[in-house]
C-alpha positions as CSV (number, residue, x, y, z in Angstrom):
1,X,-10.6,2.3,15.0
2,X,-7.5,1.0,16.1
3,X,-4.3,2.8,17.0
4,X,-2.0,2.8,14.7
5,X,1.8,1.8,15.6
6,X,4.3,5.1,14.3
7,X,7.8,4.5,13.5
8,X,10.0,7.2,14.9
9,X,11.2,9.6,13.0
10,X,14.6,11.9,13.1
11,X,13.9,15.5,12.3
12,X,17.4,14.9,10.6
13,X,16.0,13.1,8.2
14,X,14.0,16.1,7.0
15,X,15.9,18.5,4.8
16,X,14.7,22.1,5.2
17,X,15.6,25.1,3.2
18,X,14.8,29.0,3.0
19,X,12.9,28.8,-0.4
20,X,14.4,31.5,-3.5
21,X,12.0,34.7,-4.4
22,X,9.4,34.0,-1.7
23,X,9.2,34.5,2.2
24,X,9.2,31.5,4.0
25,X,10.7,28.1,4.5
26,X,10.1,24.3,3.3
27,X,10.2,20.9,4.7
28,X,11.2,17.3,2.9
29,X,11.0,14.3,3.4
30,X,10.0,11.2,1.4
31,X,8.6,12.8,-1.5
32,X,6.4,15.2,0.7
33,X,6.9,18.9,0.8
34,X,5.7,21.7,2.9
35,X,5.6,25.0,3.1
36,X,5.6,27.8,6.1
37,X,6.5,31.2,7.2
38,X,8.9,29.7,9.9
39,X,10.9,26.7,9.5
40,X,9.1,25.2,12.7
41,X,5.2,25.9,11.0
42,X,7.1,24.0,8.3
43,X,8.5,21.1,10.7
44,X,5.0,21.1,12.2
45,X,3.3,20.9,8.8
46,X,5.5,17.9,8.2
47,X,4.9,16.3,11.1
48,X,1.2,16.0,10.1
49,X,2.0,14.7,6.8
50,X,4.5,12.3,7.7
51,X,1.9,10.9,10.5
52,X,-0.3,9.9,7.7
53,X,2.6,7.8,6.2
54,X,3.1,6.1,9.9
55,X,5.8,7.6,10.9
56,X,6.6,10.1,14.4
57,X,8.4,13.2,14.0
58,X,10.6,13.7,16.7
């Protein structure tokens, strides 16, 4: 398969937020949202999703 060409990425594009009534954090970005118990598991989780899209979080 080939390698795929990633667009870079600024984590300030990404809007994380301590999420109401439950323990943990969230991540979004381009209608994609996820969810950890730190807000860098939920960076990381992002990363991963937004690396499908074609894009490099960093």
């Amino acid at each position: 398969m080939a390698k795929k060409n990633l667009k870079a990425l600024s984590v300030k594009k990404v809007i994380t937020f301590k999420i109401r009534n439950r323990k943990g954090y969230a991540a979004i970005y381009d209608r994609n949202l996820t969810e950890g118990r730190t807000i860098a598991q939920a960076l990381a989780r992002m990363a991963k999703a937004v690396k499908r899209m074609g894009y490099l979080l960093g």
